[in-house]
C-alpha positions, -999 to +999 in steps of 0.1 A: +268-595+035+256-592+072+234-623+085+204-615+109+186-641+124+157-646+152+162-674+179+148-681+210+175-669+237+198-688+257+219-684+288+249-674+271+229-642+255+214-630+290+249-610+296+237-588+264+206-588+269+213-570+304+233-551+288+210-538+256+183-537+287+203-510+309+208-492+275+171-486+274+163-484+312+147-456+309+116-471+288+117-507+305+130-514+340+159-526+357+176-563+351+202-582+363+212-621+362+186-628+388+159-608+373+165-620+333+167-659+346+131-651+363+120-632+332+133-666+308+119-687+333+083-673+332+087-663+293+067-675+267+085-661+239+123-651+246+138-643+215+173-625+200+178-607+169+215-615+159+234-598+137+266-619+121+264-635+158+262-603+173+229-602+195+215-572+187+179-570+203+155-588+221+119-590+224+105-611+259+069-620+265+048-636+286+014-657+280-020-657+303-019-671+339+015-667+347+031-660+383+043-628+367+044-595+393+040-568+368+012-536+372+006-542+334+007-578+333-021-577+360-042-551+343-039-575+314-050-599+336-078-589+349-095-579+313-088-606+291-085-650+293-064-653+267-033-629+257+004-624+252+020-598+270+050-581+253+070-570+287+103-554+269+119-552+237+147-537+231+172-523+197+205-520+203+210-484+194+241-499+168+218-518+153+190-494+148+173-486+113+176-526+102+143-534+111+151-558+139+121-549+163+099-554+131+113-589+125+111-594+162+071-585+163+064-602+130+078-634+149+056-629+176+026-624+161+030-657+141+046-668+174+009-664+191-010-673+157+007-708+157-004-710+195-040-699+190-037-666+211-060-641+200-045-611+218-012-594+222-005-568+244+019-541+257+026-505+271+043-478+267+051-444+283+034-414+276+046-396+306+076-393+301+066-396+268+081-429+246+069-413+207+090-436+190+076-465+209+039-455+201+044-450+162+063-483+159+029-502+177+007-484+157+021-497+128+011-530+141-022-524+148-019-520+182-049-497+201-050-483+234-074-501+259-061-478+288-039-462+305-030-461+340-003-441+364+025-459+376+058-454+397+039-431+427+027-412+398+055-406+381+052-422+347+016-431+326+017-458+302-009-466+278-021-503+277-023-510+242-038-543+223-037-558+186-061-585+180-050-611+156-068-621+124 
């Protein structure tokens, strides 16, 4: 009987997280030691999905009024006080079909309930286009706010919102 469990990530995890990260590169964005210690750093919700010990995804966010350099981040930003801004999660492609991102998002959204924070946000691409990524939000309730062109035009995102209850 396998054992899955959510906790906030540590140091010792941030050589898999890189890892599962430049798995998925493709729909997030490049990170290395440096870059995932900034990330935790500036994180308001870092957490692992293990798997008998195994870590097996990750899901990082960031609150409101943060130093955080991000396109997306800032449209956030700009629109609303108060919000939580999922910047990457990520299902190792072993572990996929158990769930974990679900786990991950369900711990999130009590994550930002428990913390009075009316908003979570995220993107994904639709050029190139991420379909699994946009099913699995809407299934959380999340709805486009807007989209925007990125990478010198390269890659669109949509900027997508779910307003908790």
């Amino acid at each position: 009987m396998e054992t899955t469990l959510i906790r906030h990530a540590e140091a010792p995890d941030f050589a898999s997280i890189i890892a599962l990260n430049a798995s998925e590169v493709q729909h997030t964005s490049p990170m290395d030691e440096v870059r995932v210690q900034e990330l935790h750093t500036l994180s308001a919700y870092h957490r692992v999905a293990t798997v008998d010990g195994t870590v097996a995804a990750f899901l990082l966010a960031m609150q409101d009024h943060v130093p955080y350099r991000n396109d997306n981040y800032e449209w956030f930003a700009a629109r609303y006080e108060r919000f939580l801004y999922v910047d990457r999660i990520v299902v190792s492609s072993a572990f996929q079909g158990r769930k974990l991102g679900s786990l991950l998002y369900n711990d999130l959204f009590s994550f930002a309930r428990n913390a009075d924070i009316p908003l979570i946000t995220c993107e994904f691409n639709i050029v190139p286009p991420n379909e699994p990524s946009r099913i699995f939000h809407d299934r959380f309730g999340f709805e486009e706010v807007g989209t925007q062109w990125l990478g010198e035009g390269t890659k669109q995102v949509s900027l997508r919102a779910a307003r908790l209850k």
